[in-house]
N, C-alpha and C positions, 0 to 999 in steps of 0.2 A: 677728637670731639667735633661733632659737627659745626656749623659754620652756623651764627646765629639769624631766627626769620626775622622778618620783618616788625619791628614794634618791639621787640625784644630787647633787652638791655644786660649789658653786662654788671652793673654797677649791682649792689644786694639793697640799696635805700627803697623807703616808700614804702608801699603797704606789701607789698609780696612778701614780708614775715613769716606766714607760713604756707608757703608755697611750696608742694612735696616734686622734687626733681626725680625725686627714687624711679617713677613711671616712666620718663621719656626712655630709658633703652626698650621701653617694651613697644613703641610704639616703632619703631625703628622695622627694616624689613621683616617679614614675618614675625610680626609685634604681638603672637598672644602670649599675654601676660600669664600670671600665676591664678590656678581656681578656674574650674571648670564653667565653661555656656550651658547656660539653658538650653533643653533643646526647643527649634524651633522648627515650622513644616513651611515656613516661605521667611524671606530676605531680601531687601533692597541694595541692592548690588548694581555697582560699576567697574568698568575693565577697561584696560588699554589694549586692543590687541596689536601685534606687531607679526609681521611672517617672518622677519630676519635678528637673529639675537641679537646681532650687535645695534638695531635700533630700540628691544627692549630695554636693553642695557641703558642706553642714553636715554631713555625715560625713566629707569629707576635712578638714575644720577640728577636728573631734575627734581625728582622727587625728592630725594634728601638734602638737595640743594634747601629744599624748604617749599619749592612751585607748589601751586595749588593742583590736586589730583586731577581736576575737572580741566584744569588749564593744558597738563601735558596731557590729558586724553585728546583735546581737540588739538592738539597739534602732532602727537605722535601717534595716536590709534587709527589702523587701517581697515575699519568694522567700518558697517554701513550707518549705525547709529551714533551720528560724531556729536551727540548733546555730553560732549562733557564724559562722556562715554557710560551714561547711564543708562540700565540696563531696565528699569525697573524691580519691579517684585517677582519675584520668581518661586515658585513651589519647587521643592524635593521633585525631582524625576524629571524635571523640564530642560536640566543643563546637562551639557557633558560630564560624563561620572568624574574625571580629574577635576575639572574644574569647578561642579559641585563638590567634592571632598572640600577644596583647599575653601572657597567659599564658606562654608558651613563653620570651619573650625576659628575665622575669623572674628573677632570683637569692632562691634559697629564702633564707628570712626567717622569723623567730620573731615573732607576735601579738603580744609587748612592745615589738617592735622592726620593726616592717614596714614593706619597698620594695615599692613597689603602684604597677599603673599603673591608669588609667581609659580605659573605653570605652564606646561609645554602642552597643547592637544594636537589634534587632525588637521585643526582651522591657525594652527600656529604658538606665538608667544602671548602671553597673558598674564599683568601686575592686574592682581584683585585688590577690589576693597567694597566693606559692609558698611552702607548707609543708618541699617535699620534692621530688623528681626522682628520677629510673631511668630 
């Protein structure tokens, strides 16, 4: 079991009653859940990029640690865009085909709470995650 975030509590008191746990394995690395996306023709996407696996890897170890996505981007992504490592909105045909695939099949996600997948391209290591969809 993961390691609890921040604010989080272990105790079941208080109003969290019904608060469904069922979700979080999905949110976990390559977190898409059950039931099909929408499709959509652009996505608000961020990435960590890394050239060497072993510091992807210690970024997705931050990440499940609970880090916030935007936070191990600005300290482990080696891209020129170091905001957090957001990418903006991007249309279908604008990214690398691997990296588009994995992108697209994503479920937008909040930086507190991010499903991201990983891929390898031309330009290196890559933990995705979707901010948004249209």
């Amino acid at each position: 079991m993961p390691p609890k975030k921040k604010g989080e509590s272990s105790a079941g008191g208080g109003k969290g009653k019904g608060k469904d746990t069922s979700t979080d394995k999905a949110k976990e690395k390559g977190g898409s859940s059950s039931g099909k996306l929408k499709p959509a023709t652009s996505i608000n996407v961020r990435h960590i990029l890394c050239e060497k696996h072993g510091k992807k890897e210690e970024a997705a170890t931050k990440l499940r640690e609970g880090v916030k996505f935007d936070e191990v981007a600005r300290e482990f992504s080696e891209d020129k865009a170091r905001q957090g490592g957001s990418l903006g909105w991007k249309t279908r045909g604008s990214l690398l085909a691997d990296f588009e695939k994995a992108a697209y099949e994503l479920e937008p996600s909040t930086t507190a709470n991010p499903k991201w997948a990983e891929v390898k391209t031309s330009e290196g290591y890559h933990i995705i995650m979707v901010e948004g969809r249209k």
